[in-house]
C-alpha positions, 0 to 999 in steps of 0.5 A: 393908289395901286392895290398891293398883290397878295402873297401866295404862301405856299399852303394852296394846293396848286391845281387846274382850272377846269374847262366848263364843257369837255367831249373827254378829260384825261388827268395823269402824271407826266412820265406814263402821258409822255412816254406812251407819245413817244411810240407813234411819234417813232413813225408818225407825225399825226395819227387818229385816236380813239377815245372809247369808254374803256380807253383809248387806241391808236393804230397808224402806219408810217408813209412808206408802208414798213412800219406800223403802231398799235397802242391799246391804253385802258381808263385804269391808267389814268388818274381821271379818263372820262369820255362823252361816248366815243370820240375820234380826234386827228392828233398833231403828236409834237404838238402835244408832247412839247406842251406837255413835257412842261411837266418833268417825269422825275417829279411826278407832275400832273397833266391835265388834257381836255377835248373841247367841243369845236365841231369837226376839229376839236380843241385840245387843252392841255395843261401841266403843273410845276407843284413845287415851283407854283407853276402852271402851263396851259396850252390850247390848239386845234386838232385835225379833221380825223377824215384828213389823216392816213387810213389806219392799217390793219394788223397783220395776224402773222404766225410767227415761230421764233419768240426772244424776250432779252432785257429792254435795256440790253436790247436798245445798248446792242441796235444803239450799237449796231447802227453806227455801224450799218444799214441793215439788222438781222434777226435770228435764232440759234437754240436759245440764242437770239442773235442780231447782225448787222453788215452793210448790205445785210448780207450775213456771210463775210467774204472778200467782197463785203465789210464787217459782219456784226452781231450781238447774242443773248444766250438763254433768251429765245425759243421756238413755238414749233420745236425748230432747233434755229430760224434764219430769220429775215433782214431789216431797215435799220432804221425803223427797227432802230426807231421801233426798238427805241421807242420801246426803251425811251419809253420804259417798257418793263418786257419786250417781246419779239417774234420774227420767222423766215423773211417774214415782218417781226413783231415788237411788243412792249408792256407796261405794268404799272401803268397796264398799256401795251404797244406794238410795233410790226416791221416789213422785211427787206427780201433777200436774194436766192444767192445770200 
């Protein structure tokens, strides 16, 4: 005779099974773990990740050398962050962020991610709770020989004079904009003024020869660290400044700030207050020429 299955009522609190062993374990609410994925995920498929005492950090350049993460995520982030010493993994990003987006960021669910012990390429464990819903999602895969992956770049130390700070939101609607439109962003300064444009070729000036010349200001949103009256600014990629500045707000940065100078790299810095981590995106310019 078959045994009757016993019920759950409800009243058991829903919760992970933990791993006997773990190098590392790191336990959070879905919305700060799937949000801080999306940064490198913007350039990257696969980066290192350094598991250190006090957090983690990420550092890793896209293939064409023009655009570059660093992500410094301190242990206060998290519910639960504990590591065995430092540890180094090679992450597969998609892979993680489509196991734990099992976990809804509006319901505030938990995830829970350990790295077993498994020799070079670890074993990563993830999982995600549905409390209301009595669900649980576990998924196991390997990670990557961190030997394997890109070298990390080094962050350039830039003196970069013009500063904007504009609204998250207002600055992904104004690139989101301008890149239906056009390959190439530019950004500059007039006084307070930040300005972005965007034409076709990235040349500033309309004249016979080129098309439209967009752009976008937001008054009483920059200054200058050295007292210039306005900068001219360098031209850019849309595309990766379209994919840095996106990521930013996907990922809900409370501030982002920007420093660019004269055909120099911008710098995009976003914070996270409740959750204490920052990130960085730094662009390459595209060099203009003497007649623009």
């Amino acid at each position: 005779m078959s045994k009757a299955v016993q019920q759950d009522d409800g009243d058991r609190e829903l919760g992970f099974d933990a791993p006997a062993e773990a190098d590392a374990t790191i336990v959070t609410s879905a919305d700060p773990l799937r949000s801080l994925l999306e940064l490198p995920q913007a350039l990257v498929e696969e980066c290192r990740v350094h598991l250190e005492d006090d957090g983690l950090k990420i550092r890793a350049v896209d293939p064409a050398n023009v655009g570059l993460v660093s992500l410094s995520v301190p242990a206060s982030s998290f519910e639960t962050y504990a590591v065995a010493g430092s540890l180094t993994i090679g992450l597969p990003l998609d892979t993680l962020a489509k196991s734990v987006r099992f976990a809804r960021k509006r319901q505030d669910d938990p995830v829970r991610v350990d790295v077993l012990p498994e020799g070079e390429r670890a074993r990563l464990r993830a999982a995600a709770l549905r409390p209301n819903q009595r669900m649980r999602r576990v998924s196991e895969f390997y990670t990557i020989d961190p030997d394997s992956i890109r070298e990390e770049p080094d962050v350039p130390d830039i003196e970069l004079p013009n500063m904007a700070a504009p609204d998250v939101d207002a600055l992904g609607d104004a690139i989101a904009g301008l890149e239906r439109l056009n390959e190439h962003v530019w950004l500059s300064r007039d006084g307070e003024t930040f300005i972005i444009g965007s034409q076709p070729i990235g040349e500033r000036q309309l004249n016979e020869d080129n098309e439209l010349v967009d752009t976008v200001a937001f008054p009483e949103a920059a200054w200058s660290e050295n007292g210039a009256d306005s900068a001219r600014g360098s031209v850019f990629s849309m595309d990766y400044l379209s994919d840095a500045i996106g990521a930013l707000d996907a990922a809900k940065a409370d501030r982002v700030t920007l420093s660019f100078g004269d055909e120099f790299p911008t710098r995009i810095r976003g914070e996270w207050v409740e959750w204490g981590f920052t990130a960085t995106f730094m662009v390459a310019p595209r060099i203009e020429s003497e007649s623009q």
